[in-house]
N, C-alpha and C positions, 0 to 999 in steps of 0.2 A: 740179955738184950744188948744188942748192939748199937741202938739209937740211945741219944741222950735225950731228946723228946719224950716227953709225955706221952702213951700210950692212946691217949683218949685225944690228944693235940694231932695226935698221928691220923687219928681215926676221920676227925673232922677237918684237917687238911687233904688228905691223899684218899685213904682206906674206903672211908662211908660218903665221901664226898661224892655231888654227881653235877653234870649237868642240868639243871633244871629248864622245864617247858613249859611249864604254867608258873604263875605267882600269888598269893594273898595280896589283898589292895593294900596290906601295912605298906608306910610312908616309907623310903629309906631318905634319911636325913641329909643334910649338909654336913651337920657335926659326922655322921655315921662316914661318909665321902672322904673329910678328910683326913679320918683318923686311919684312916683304910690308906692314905696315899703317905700320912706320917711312919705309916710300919714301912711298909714297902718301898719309899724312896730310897733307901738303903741298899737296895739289892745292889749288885757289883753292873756294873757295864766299864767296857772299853773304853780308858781315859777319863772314867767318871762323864762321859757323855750326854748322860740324860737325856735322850731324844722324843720320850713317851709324852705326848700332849692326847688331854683328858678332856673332853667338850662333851657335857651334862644337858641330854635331851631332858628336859625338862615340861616344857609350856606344852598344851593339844595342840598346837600349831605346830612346831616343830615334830610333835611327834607323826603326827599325821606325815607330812613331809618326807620322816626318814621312811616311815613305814612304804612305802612309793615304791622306796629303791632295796625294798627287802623282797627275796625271794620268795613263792608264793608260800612255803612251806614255810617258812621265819615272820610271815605279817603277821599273824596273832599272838605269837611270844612276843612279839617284839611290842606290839601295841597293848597287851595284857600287864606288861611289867611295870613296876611303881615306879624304875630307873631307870634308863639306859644309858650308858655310856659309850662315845665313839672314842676308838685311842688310835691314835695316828702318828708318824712319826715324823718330828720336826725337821726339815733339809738343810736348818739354819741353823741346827741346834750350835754349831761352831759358835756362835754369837757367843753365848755364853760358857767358853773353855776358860777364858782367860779367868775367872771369878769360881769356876767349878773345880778348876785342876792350877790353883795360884803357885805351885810349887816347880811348873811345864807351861806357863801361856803360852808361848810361841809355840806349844801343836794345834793352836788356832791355823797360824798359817803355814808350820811345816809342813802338816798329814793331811789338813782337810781344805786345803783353800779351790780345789777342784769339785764342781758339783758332783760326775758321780760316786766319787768317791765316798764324797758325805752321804749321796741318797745310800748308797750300799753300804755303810757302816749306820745310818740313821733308822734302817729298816733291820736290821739284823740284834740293833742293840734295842730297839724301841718294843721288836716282837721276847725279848728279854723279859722287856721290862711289863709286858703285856702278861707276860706270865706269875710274874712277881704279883701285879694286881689282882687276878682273879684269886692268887693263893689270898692273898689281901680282903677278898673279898668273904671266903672262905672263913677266913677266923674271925671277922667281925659277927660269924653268925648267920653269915646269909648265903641264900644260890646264887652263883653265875651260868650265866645261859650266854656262853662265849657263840658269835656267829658269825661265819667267812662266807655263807647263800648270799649274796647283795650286788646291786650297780655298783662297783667300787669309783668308778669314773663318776657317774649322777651324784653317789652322795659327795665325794670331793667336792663337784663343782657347787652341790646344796648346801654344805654345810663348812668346806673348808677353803681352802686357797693353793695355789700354785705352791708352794712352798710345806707343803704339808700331804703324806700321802696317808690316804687310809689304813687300817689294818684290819679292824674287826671292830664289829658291834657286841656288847656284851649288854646284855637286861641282867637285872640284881633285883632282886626281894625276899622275901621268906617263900620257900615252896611252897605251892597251891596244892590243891587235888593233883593226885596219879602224875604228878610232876617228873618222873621219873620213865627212863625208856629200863629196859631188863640192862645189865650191866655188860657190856661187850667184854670180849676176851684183851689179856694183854700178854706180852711177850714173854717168856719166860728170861729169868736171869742168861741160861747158859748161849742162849735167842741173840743175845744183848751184848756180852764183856767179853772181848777177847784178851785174854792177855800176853804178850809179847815177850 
């Protein structure tokens, strides 16, 4: 073996792992939430930027709401799930460089004092980090049901602010019934790595 992972860590990260379409009504916790963003906030991004902001559809209010601005084919995942999470990426996240990277504060205002610079490092590092979470999501035990079908404009204006651009809605629970679509194909290695 080539991986230093665990075999069966492997299985339920990547291998067996799937997108999920239905969910069981089990609750996913707070405690479960955070311990999911304590793994994951580790993952590497550019300048330690952390741009990933996490807003937890929680209330029938809300949920109702987002389900609105979800594609026809994503309303009833999205309204089925125990969870959902919108992750979006902060424009401001600069705010907090000087306290995240205290050994460089000044690429506060060397590298990002220009908005689009930040929205285009904000969005690149945040859909990073958006990755890191579903893996996150994955070893705590549970499905993600990552989704880009939506008003990405309506939910901003619903659920977030100028300063904050969506990325995806992800529902989390334990898989339901037939949760699963048949497994798509994926690239083959030699598809993939070139080497120079």
């Amino acid at each position: 073996m080539s991986l230093v992972l665990d075999p069966a860590a492997q299985d339920l990260l990547f291998r067996e792992a799937r997108t999920a379409n239905t969910f069981t009504d089990e609750p996913v916790t707070d405690e479960q939430v955070q311990a999911i963003y304590d793994l994951v906030k580790y993952g590497p991004t550019a300048f330690n930027q952390s741009p990933l902001r996490v807003t937890l559809v929680r209330s029938p209010e809300a949920r109702e709401r987002l389900v609105a601005h979800m594609a026809e084919g994503n309303q009833a995942k999205t309204a089925g799930a125990p969870l959902v999470a919108i992750l979006s990426a902060d424009n401001e996240f600069h705010e907090e460089l000087p306290h995240l990277l205290p050994h460089f504060p000044q690429a506060k205002d060397l590298f990002f004092s220009e908005r689009p610079v930040r929205e285009g490092a904000a969005g690149m590092n945040a859909a990073l980090q958006a990755a890191y979470f579903i893996i996150g999501v994955r070893a705590a035990g549970l499905a993600a049901g990552p989704m880009t079908g939506l008003d990405f404009e309506g939910l901003r204006k619903e659920f977030l602010d100028d300063d904050h651009t969506p990325l995806m809605v992800v529902n989390i629970g334990r898989p339901g019934p037939d949760a699963w679509f048949p497994r798509s194909p994926r690239l083959a290695y030699e598809q993939v790595v070139t080497t120079i």
